[in-house]
C-alpha positions as CSV (number, residue, x, y, z in Angstrom):
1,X,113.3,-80.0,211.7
2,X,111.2,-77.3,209.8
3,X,108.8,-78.9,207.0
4,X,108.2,-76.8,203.8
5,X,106.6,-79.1,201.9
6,X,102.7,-78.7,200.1
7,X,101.9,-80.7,203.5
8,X,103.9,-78.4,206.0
9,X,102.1,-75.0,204.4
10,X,98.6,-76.8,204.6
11,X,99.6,-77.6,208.6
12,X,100.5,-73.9,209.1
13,X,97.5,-72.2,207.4
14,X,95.8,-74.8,209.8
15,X,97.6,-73.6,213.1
16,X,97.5,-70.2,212.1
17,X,93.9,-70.1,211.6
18,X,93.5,-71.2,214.6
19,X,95.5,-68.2,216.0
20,X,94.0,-65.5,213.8
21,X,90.4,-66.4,215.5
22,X,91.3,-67.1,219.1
23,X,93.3,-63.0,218.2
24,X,90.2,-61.7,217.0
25,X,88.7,-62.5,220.3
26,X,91.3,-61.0,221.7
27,X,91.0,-57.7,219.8
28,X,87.3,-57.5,220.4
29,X,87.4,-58.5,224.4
30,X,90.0,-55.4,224.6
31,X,88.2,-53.2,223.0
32,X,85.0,-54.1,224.8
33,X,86.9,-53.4,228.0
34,X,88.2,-50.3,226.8
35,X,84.3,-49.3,226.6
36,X,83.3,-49.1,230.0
37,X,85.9,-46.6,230.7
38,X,85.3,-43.0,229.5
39,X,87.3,-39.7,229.1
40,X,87.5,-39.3,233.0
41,X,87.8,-42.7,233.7
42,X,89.4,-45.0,230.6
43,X,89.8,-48.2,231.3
44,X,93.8,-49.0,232.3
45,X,95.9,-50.0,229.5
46,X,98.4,-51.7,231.1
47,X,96.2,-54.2,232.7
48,X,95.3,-55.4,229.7
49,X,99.3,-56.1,228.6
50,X,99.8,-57.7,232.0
51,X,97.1,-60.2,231.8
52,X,98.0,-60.5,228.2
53,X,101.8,-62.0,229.1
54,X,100.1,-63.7,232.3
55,X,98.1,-65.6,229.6
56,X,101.3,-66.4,227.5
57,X,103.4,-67.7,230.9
58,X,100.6,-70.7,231.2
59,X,102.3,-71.4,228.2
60,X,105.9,-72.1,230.5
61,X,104.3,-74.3,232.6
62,X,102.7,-76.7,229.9
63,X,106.2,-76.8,228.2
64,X,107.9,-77.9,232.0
65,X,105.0,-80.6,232.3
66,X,106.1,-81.9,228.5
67,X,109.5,-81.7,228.9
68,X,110.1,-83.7,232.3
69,X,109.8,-80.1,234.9
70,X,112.2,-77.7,235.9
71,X,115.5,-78.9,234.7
72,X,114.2,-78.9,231.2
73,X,115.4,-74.5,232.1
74,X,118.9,-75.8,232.7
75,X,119.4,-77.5,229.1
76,X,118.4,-74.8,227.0
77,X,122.0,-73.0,225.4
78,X,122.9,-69.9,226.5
79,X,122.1,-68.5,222.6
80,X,118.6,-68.7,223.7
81,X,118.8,-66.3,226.7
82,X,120.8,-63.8,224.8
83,X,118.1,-63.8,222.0
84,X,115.5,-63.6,224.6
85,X,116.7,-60.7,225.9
86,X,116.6,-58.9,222.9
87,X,113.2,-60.3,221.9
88,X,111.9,-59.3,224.7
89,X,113.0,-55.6,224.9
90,X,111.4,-55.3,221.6
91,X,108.0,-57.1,222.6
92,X,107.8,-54.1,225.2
93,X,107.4,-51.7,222.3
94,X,105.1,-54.0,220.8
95,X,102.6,-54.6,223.3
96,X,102.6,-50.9,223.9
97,X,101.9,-50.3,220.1
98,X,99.2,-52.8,219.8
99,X,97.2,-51.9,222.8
100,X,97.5,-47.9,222.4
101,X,96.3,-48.5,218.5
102,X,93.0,-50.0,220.2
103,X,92.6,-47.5,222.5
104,X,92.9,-44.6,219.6
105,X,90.8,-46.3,217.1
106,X,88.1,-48.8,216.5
107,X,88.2,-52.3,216.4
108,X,88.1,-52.6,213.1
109,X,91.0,-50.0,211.8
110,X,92.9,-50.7,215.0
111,X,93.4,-54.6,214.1
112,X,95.0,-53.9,210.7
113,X,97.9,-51.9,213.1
114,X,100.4,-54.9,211.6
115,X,99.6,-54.4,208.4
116,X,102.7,-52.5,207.2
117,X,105.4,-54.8,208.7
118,X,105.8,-57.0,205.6
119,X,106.3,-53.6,203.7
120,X,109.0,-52.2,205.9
121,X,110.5,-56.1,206.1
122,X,111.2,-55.5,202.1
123,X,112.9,-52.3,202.5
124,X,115.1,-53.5,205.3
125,X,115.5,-56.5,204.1
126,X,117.4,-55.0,201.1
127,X,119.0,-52.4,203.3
128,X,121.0,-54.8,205.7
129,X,121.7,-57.1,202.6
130,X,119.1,-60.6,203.2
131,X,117.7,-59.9,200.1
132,X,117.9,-58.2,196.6
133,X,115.9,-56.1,194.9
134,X,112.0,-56.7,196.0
135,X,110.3,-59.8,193.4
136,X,107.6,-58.7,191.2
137,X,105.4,-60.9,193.8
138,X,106.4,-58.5,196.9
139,X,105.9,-55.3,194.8
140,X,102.5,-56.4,194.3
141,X,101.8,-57.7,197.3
142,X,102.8,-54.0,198.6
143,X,100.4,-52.5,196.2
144,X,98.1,-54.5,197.6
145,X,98.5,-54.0,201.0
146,X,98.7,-50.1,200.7
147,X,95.3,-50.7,198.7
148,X,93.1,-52.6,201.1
149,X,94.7,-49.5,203.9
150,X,93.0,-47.4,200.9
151,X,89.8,-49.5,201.2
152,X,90.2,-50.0,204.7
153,X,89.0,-46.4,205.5
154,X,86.9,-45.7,202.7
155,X,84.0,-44.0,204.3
156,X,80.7,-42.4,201.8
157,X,79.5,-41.4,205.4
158,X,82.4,-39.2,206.3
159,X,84.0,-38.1,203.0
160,X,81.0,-39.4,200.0
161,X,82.4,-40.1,196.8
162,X,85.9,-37.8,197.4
163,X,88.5,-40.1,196.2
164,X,90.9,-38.4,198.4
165,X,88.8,-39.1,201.8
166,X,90.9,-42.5,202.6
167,X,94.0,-41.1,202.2
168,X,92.9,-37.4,203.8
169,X,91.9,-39.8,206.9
170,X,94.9,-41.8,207.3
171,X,96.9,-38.4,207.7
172,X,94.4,-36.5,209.9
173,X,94.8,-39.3,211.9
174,X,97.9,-40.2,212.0
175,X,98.3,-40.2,215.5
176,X,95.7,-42.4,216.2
177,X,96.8,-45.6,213.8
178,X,99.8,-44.4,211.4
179,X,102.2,-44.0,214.1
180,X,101.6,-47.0,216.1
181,X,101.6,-49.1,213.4
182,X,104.9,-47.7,212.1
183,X,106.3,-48.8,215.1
184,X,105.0,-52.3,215.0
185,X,106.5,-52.7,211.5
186,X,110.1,-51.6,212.8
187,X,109.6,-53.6,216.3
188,X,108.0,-56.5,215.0
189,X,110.6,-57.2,211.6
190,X,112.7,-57.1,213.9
191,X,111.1,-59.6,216.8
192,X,110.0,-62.2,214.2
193,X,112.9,-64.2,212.9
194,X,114.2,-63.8,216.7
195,X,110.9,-65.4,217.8
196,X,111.5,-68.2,215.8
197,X,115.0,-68.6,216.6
198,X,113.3,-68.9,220.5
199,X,110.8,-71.7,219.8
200,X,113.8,-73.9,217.4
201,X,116.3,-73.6,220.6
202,X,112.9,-74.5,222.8
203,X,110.0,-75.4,221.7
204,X,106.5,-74.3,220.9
205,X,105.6,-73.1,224.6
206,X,108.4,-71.9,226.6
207,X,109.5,-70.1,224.0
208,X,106.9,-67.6,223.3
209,X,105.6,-67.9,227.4
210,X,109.1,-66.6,229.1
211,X,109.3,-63.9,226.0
212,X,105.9,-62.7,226.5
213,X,105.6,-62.6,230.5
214,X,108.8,-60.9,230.5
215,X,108.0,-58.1,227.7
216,X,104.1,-57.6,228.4
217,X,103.5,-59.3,232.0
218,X,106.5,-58.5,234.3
219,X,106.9,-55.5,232.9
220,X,104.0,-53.7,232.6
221,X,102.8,-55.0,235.6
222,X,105.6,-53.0,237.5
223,X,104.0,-50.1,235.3
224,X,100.3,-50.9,236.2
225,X,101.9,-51.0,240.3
226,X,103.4,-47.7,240.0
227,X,100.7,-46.0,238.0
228,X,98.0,-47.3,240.4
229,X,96.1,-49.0,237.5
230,X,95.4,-51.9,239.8
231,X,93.6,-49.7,242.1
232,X,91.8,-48.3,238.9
233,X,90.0,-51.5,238.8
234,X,88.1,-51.0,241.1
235,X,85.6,-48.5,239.6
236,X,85.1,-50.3,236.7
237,X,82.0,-53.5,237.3
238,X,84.1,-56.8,238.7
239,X,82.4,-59.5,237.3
240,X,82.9,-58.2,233.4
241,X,86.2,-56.6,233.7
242,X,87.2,-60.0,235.3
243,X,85.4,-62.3,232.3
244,X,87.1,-59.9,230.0
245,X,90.4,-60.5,231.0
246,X,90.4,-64.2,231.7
247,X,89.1,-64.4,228.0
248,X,92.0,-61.8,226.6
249,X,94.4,-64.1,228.8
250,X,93.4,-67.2,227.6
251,X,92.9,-66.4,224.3
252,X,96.1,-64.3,224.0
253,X,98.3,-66.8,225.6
254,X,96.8,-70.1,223.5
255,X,96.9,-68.2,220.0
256,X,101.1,-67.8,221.0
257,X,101.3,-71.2,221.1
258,X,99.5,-71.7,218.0
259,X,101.3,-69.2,216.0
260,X,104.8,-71.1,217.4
261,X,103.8,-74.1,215.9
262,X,103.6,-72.9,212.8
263,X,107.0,-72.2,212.9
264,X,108.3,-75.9,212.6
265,X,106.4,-76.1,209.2
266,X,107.3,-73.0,207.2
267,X,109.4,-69.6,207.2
268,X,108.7,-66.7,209.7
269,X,108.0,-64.1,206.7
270,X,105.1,-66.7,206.0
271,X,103.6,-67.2,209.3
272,X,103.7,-63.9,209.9
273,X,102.0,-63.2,206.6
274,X,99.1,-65.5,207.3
275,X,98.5,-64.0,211.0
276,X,96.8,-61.2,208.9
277,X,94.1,-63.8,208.8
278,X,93.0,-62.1,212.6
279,X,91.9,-58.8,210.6
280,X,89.0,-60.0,208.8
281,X,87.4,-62.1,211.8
282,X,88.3,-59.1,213.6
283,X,85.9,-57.3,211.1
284,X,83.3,-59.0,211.6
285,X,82.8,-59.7,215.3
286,X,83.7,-55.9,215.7
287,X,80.4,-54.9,213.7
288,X,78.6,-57.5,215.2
289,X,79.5,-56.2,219.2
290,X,80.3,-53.0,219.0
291,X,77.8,-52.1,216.4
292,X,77.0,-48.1,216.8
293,X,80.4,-47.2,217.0
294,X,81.7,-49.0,213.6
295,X,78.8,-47.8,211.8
296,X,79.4,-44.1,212.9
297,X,83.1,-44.9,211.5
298,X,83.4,-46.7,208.4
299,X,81.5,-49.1,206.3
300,X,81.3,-53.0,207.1
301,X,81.6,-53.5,203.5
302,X,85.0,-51.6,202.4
303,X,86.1,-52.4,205.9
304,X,85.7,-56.3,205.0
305,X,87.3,-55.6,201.4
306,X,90.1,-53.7,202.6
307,X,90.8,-56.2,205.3
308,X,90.7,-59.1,202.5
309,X,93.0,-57.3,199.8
310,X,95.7,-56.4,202.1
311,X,95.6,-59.7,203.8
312,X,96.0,-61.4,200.0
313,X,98.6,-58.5,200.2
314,X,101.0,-59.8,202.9
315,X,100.6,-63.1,201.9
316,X,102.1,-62.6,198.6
317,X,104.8,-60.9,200.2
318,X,105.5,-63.7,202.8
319,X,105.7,-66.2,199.1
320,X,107.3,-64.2,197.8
């Protein structure tokens, strides 16, 4: 039984806090992997996806030890494997969004790659008939949102006091950020209410674990075998790329569970809303670790006000 009470929205801003750091972790590990590659020799992609839904299966076996072992599999309805099917397709698309945005951008930009997915949830919201016309909440919320993107890559370094330099940069680099987080908008709109469904016909473990093993382990782990990214590895320094990825594992697979919980307390649109909150720690810690490269990029300040006002953005939109 879902609780939407004062008390239930405290809980979830709680849980997903919790998720949005152990993410921003998550987003700074990757992308300090990513560094040790270079044009020659970048660092494989796909491993990072497979130890990603490795991470997220743990998740499977804490739900078996909870729910009595390996007959709990046999209870669950058959609605649940049919949604999981479809989930999971979609989290293939995902995972190859969110990783490729990290590769093309930095840290900091790169994070803010699910920013647009409340925005395309009002429009097709409206189109497949869930909803009427957008609330004067979501249309602010949009404005928001496409605001802090405008703050976002506000750079004086790059473009001075040209007005026009945000929005010049977005399209230049379109490829890079634009298109990938496009595609997360459409993918994920689509993958959140189905995630939900998932952990309400399981719970808060197997749920996301299975769907997440499946889409970003299992799969892309018969990509990494046949594109001989395993075999990559070994050029890269064993004892950091192996620190790194237990970290993005852990981290990954933990926040899941988190971000699940959530979902017994409020609505998807919300929790997904709030898990903006990774943006901003990813802001920080990204200017903190990876220093020279932010700073030839963008500007810690607009990159921490852009992250804020889009964030206040999709949260509006998820109340709304």
């Amino acid at each position: 039984m879902e609780a939407k009470s004062g008390g239930g929205i405290m809980i979830s801003v709680g849980l997903v806090m919790v998720y949005a750091v152990l993410m921003s972790f998550w987003w700074t590990c990757m992308r300090l992997l990513m560094n040790m590659g270079g044009k020659e020799n970048p660092f494989p992609n796909n491993i990072i996806r497979v130890v990603s839904g490795l991470g997220a299966g743990l998740l499977i076996i804490w739900s078996l030890v909870r729910q009595g072992g390996i007959g709990y599999v046999w209870t669950l309805k058959p609605q649940f494997w049919g949604i999981l099917a479809i989930d999971a397709t979609l989290n293939v698309a995902i995972a190859y969004c969110f990783v490729k945005a990290m590769q093309k951008s930095v840290a900091s930009i790169a994070v803010h790659v699910t920013l647009l997915a409340p925005v395309v949830a009002i429009f097709s919201s409206l189109l497949y008939g869930v909803d009427g016309l957008p609330s004067p909440l979501s249309v602010l919320g949009l404005l928001l949102i496409l605001f802090g993107l405008y703050i976002l890559h506000f750079s004086p370094k790059k473009y001075g006091r040209n007005l026009a330099g945000p929005i010049v940069d977005i399209w230049r680099q379109r490829g890079n950020w634009l298109v990938f987080a496009i595609g997360i908008a459409i993918f994920g709109g689509c993958a959140v209410p189905l995630d939900k469904r998932m952990v309400l016909l399981s719970d808060n473990a197997f749920g996301p674990g299975i769907n997440i093993l499946l889409s970003w382990g299992i799969t892309y782990a018969i990509m990494a075998y046949r594109s001989g990214d395993f075999y990559a590895l070994k050029f890269f320094p064993a004892k950091k790329v192996a620190l790194g990825l237990i970290v993005i594992g852990l981290t990954f697979g933990i926040a899941q569970a988190f971000q699940a919980q959530a979902y017994y307390y409020q609505h998807a649109a919300i929790v997904t809303s709030l898990k903006r909150l990774d943006a901003p720690f990813t802001v920080l810690w990204a200017f903190l670790l990876l220093r020279d490269e932010e700073a030839a990029e963008g500007s810690f300040t607009f990159r921490i006000l852009g992250s804020l006002t889009a964030l206040g953005g999709a949260v509006l939109i998820g109340l709304s």
